[in-house]
N, C-alpha and C positions, 0 to 999 in steps of 0.2 A: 690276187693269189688266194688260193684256196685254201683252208686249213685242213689240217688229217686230224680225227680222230681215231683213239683206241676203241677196238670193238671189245663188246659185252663175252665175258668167258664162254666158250661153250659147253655143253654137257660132258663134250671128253675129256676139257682141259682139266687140272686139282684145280680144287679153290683152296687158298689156303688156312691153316687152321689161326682160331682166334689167338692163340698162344703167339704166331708166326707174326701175326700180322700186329701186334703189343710189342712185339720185339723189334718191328723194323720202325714201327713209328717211332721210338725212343730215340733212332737216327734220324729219322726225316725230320721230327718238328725243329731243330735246332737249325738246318738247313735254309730252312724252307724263312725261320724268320730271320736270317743273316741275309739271303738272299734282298728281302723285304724292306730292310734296313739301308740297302746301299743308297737307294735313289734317294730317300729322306734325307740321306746325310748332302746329298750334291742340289737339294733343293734350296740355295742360298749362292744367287748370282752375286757378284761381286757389284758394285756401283759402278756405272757408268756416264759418261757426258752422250746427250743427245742432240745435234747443234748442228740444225739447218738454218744455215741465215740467207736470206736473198740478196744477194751482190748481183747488182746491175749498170750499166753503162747506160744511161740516156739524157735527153735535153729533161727532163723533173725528176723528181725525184719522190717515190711515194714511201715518205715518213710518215707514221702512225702520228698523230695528234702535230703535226705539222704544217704551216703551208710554207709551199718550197715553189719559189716562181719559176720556171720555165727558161732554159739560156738561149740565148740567140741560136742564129743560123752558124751551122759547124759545129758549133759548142754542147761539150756536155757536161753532166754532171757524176760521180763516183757515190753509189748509195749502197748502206748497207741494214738493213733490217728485222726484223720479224715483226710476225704479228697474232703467236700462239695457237696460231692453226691451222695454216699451209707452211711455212715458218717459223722456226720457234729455239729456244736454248732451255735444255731439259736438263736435271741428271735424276737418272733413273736407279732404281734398286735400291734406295735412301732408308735405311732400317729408321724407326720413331725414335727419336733421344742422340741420334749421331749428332755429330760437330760437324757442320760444311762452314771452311772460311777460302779466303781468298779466293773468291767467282770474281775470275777476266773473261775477256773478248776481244779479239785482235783479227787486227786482217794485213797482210803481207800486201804491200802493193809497189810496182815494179818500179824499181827504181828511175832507170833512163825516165817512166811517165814525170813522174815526180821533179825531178833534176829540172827537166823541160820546163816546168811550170814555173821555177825561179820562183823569187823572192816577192816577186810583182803577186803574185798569184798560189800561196802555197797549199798542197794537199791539207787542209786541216776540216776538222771535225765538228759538227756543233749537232751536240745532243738533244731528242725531240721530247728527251721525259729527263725528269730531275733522277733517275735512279741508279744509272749508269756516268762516271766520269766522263769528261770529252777526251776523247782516244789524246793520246799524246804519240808522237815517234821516238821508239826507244833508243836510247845514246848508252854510250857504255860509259865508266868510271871517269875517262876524260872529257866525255863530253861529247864524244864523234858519234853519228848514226849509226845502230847496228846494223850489222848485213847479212843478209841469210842469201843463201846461193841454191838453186834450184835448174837443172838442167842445162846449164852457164846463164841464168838471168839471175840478177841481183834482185834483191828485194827490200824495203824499209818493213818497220814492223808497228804498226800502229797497234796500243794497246788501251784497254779501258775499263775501270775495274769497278764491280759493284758498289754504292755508296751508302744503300740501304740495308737491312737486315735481309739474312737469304728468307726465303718465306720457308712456312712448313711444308714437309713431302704428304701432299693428297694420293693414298694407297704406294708409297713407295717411291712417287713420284715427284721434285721438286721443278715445277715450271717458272723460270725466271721472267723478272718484267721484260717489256719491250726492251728494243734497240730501237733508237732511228737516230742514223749519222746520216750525213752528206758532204762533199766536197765542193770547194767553188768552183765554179764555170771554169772551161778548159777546149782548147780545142788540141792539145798532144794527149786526150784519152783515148785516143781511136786507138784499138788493138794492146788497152792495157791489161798485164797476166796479174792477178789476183788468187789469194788463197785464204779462207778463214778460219779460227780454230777457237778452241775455248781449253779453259783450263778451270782447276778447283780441287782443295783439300778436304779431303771425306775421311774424317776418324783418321787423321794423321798420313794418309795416303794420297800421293800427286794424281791426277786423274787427268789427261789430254786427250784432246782429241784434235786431229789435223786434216782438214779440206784437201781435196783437189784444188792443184794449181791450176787453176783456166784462165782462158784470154778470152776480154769482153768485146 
């Protein structure tokens, strides 16, 4: 798009006199820096979560500082990870001196999979770095599995909450440790729907953030 300039007076046009032109600017300079002022003031993003984890469905499972043996034939494994640079759990916009407490990590994972797998074999968790809790599934007051409901599929909610101190935000930015979780061998994970999220308290404020529901 091109821009238009104003053309230079011509000789026929007035110019006007110094007196005229003392008295409009008395208006314009107030304008001009009210104008000036607005974007400064909207220059202050609020904090955010930034939280790509890798959930994958296969026979290994590629945890960060883990070895994870490989399942048999049909079988697989339920993994979820980062590794701070094609995946990773961020929260961004972190002013220097804020309070960030309570950083989770969960991941929804379909119930019927789960169910399937019985007691012989249950969905559970084991941590590839000391930083992170081992996800636990959450139960309500009595004790029962929470349920979340997503398009009529049930879901369990496995959660797992920071244990170490959050680190400092580098330019605004706090990058959390790894994740590396994984699940035991299985062969009812074929076509299990999965969702991940993250959550965290920034200067007294809930911050979530929620995944696509996908099937692996």
């Amino acid at each position: 798009m091109s821009e238009s300039t104003s053309a230079a007076p011509q000789p026929s046009q007035s110019v006007p006199s110094r007196r005229r032109v003392a008295s409009s600017l008395a208006w314009a300079v107030p304008t001009v820096v009210a104008a000036a002022a607005a974007p400064a003031e909207a220059a202050s993003p609020l904090p955010r979560i930034d939280r790509v984890f890798s959930i994958r469905r296969a026979t290994t499972a590629a945890v960060p500082g883990a070895s994870v043996s490989a399942c048999g034939s049909g079988s697989t494994r339920l993994s979820v990870t980062t590794d701070d640079v094609n995946t990773y759990y961020r929260i961004a916009n972190v002013r220097t001196g804020s309070t960030v407490t309570d950083v989770t990590a969960s991941v929804l994972v379909q119930k019927d999979m789960v169910d399937a797998m019985g007691s012989r074999n249950p969905l559970t968790w084991t941590s590839a770095t000391t930083d992170w809790s081992t996800p636990v599934r959450e139960v309500s007051g009595t004790g029962s599995p929470v349920l979340y409901t997503n398009n009529g599929t049930r879901y369990y909610r496995y959660v797992s909450k920071l244990s170490t101190p959050v680190p400092a935000p580098v330019s605004g930015t706090i990058t959390l440790p790894r994740i590396g979780w994984y699940s035991n061998c299985s062969t009812t994970l074929a076509g299990v729907s999965v969702s991940g999220r993250g959550s965290a308290v920034v200067n007294g404020m809930t911050l979530d953030n929620v995944g696509d529901f996908r099937t692996l």
